[in-house]
N, CA, C and O of each residue as an XYZ file, in Angstrom:
308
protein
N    -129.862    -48.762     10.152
C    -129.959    -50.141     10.565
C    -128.560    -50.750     10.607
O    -127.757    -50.515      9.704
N    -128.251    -51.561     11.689
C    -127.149    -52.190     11.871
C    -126.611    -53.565     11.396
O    -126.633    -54.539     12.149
N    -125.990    -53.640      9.773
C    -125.733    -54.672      9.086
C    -124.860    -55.711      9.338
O    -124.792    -56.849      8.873
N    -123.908    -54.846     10.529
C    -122.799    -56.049     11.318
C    -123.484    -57.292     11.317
O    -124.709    -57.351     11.423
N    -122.676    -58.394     11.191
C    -123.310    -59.546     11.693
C    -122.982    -59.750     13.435
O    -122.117    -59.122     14.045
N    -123.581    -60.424     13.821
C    -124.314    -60.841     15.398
C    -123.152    -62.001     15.790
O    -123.117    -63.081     15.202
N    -122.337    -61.686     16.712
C    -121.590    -62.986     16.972
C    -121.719    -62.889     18.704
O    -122.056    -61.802     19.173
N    -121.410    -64.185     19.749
C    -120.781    -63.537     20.674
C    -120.174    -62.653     21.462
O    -120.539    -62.098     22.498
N    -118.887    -62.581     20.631
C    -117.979    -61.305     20.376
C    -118.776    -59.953     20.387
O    -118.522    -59.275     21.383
N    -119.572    -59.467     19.620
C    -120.259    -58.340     19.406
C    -121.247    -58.195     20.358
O    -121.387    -57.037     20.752
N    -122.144    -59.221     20.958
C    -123.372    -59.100     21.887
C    -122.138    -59.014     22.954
O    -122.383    -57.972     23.563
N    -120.843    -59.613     23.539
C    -120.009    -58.973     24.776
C    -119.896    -57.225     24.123
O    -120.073    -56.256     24.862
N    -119.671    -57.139     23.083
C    -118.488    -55.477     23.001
C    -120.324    -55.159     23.615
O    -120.540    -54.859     24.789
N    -121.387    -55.292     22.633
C    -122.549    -54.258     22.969
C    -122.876    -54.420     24.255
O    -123.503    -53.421     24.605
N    -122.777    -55.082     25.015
C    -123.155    -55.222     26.357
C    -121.985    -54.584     27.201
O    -122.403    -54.320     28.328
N    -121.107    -54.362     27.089
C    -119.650    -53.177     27.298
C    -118.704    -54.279     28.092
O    -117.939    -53.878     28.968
N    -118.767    -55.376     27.827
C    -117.923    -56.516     28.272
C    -116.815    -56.797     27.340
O    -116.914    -56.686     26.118
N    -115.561    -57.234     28.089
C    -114.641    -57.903     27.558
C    -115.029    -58.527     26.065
O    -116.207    -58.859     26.196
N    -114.627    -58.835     24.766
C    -115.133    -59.351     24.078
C    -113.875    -60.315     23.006
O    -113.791    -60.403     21.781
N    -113.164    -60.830     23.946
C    -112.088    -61.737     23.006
C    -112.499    -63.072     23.560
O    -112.976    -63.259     24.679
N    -112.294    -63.833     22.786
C    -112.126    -65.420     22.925
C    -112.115    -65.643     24.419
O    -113.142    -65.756     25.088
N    -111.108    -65.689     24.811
C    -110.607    -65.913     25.939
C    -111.632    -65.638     27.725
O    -111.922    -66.365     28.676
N    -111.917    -63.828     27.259
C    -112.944    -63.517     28.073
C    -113.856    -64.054     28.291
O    -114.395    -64.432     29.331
N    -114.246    -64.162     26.525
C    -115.981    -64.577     26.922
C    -116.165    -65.924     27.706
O    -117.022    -66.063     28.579
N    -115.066    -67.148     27.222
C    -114.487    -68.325     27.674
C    -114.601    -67.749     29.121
O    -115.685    -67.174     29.016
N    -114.166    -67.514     30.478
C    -113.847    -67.132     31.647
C    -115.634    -66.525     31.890
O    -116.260    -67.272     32.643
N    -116.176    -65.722     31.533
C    -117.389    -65.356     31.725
C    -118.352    -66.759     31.889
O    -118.914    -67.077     32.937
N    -118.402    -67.439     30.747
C    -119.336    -68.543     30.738
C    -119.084    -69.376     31.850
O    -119.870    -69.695     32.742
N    -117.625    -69.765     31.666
C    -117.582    -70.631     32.711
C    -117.832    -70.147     34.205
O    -118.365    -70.963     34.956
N    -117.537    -69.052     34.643
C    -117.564    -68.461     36.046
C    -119.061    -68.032     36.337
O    -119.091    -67.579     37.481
N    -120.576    -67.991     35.628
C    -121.688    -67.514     35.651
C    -122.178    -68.312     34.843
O    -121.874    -68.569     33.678
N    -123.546    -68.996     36.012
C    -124.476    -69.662     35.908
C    -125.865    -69.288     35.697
O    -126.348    -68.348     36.327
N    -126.674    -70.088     34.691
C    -127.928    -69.657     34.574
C    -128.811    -70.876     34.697
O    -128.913    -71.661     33.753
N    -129.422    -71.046     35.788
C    -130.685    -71.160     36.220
C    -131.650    -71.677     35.392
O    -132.219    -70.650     35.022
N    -132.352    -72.834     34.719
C    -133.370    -72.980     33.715
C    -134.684    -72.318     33.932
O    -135.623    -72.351     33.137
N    -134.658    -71.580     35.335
C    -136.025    -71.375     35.658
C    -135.884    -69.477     35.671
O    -136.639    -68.594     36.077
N    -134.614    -69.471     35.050
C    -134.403    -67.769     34.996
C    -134.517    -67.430     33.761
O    -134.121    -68.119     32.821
N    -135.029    -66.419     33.677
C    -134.603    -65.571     32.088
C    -133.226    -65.171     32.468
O    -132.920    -64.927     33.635
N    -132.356    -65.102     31.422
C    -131.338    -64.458     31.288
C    -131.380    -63.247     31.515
O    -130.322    -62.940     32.064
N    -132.185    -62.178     31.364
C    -132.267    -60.741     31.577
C    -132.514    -60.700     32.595
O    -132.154    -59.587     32.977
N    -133.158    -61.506     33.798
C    -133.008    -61.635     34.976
C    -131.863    -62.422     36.136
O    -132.096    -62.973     37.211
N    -130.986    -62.269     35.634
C    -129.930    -62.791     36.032
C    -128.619    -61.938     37.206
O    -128.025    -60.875     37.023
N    -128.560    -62.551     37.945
C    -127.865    -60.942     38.997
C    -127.326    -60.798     38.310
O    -127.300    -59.569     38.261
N    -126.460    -61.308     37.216
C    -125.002    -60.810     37.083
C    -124.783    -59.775     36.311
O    -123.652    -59.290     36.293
N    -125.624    -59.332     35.669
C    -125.874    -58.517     34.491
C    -125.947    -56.418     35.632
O    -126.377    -56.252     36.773
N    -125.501    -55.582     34.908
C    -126.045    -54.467     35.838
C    -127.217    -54.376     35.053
O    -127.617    -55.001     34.072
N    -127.864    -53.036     36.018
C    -129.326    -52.672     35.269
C    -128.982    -52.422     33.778
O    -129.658    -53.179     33.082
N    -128.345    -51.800     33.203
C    -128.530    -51.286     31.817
C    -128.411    -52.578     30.747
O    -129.126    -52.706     29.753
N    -127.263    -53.585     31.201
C    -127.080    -55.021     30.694
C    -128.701    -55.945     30.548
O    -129.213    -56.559     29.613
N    -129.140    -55.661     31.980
C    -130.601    -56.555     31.926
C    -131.384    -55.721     31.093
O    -131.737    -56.377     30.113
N    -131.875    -54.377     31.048
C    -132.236    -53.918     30.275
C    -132.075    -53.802     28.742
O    -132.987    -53.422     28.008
N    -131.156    -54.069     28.425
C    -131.060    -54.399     26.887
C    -131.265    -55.838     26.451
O    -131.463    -56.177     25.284
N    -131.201    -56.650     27.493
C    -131.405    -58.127     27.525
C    -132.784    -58.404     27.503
O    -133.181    -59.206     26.658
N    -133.634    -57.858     28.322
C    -135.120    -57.909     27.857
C    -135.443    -57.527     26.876
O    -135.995    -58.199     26.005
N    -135.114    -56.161     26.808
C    -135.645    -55.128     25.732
C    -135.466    -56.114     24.026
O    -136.341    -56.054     23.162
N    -134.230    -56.908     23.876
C    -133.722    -57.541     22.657
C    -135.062    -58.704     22.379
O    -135.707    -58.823     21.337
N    -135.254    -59.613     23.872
C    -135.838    -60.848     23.568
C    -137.374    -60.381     23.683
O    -138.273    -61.135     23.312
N    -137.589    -59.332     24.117
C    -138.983    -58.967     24.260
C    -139.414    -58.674     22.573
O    -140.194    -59.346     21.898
N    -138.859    -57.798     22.270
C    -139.193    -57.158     20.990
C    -138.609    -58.557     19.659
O    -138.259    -58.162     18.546
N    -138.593    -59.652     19.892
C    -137.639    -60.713     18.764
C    -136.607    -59.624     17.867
O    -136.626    -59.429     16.652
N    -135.775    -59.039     18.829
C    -135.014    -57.815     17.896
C    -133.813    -58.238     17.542
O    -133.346    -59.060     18.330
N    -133.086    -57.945     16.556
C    -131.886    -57.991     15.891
C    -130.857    -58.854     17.163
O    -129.861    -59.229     16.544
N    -130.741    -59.244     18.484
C    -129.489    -59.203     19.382
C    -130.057    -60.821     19.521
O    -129.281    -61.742     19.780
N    -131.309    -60.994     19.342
C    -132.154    -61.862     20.531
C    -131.448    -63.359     20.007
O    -131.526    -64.283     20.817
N    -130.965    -63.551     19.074
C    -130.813    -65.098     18.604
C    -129.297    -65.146     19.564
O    -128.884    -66.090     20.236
N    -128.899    -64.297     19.435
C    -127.199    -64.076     20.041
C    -127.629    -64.552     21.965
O    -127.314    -65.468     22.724
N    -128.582    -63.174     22.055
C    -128.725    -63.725     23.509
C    -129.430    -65.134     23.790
O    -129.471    -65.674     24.896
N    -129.865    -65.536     22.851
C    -130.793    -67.368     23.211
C    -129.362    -67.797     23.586
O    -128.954    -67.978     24.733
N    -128.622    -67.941     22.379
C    -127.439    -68.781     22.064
C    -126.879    -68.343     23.263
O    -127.064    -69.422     23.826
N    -126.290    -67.590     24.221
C    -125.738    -67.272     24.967
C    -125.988    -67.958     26.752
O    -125.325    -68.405     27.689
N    -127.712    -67.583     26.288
C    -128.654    -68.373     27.494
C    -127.760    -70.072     27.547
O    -127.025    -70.524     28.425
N    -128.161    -70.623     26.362
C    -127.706    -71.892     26.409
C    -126.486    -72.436     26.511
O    -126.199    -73.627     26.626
N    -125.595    -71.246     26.450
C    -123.988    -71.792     27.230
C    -123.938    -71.464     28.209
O    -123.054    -71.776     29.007
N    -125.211    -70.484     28.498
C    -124.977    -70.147     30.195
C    -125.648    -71.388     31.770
O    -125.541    -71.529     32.988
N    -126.324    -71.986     30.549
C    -127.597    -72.885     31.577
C    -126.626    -74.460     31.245
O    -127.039    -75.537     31.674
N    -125.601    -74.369     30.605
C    -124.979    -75.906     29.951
C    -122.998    -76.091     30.912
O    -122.173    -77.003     30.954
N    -123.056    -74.594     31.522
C    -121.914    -74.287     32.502
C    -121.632    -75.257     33.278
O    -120.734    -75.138     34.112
């Protein structure tokens, strides 16, 4: 089981994205989310990205509070 704690930072490295300050900053702002989208349905993501993005919020699994929180800087852009 994976005891790391859950930041931003870590849901970018696990998703294989850039994961410094700065990046994630440039990501949010440049990609928009939709209130009427799930985030795991989102173009911007590739398949394996959306796929772990469902897979997290489907199952209420260990990533999913990271990806809410994420939703909501993405839909507040």
């Amino acid at each position: 089981m994976d005891t790391s704690p859950h930041s931003l930072c870590t849901l970018f490295a696990q998703l294989g994205l850039a994961s410094d300050a700065a990046s994630i900053k440039r990501f949010i702002c440049s990609h928009r989310l939709s209130s009427d989208i799930n985030i795991a349905a989102a173009p911007f993501w590739t398949p394996s990205q959306a796929a772990f993005l469902a897979d997290e919020l489907q199952n209420d699994a260990e990533w999913a509070e990271m990806i809410d929180e994420l939703a909501v800087l993405l839909s507040h852009n």
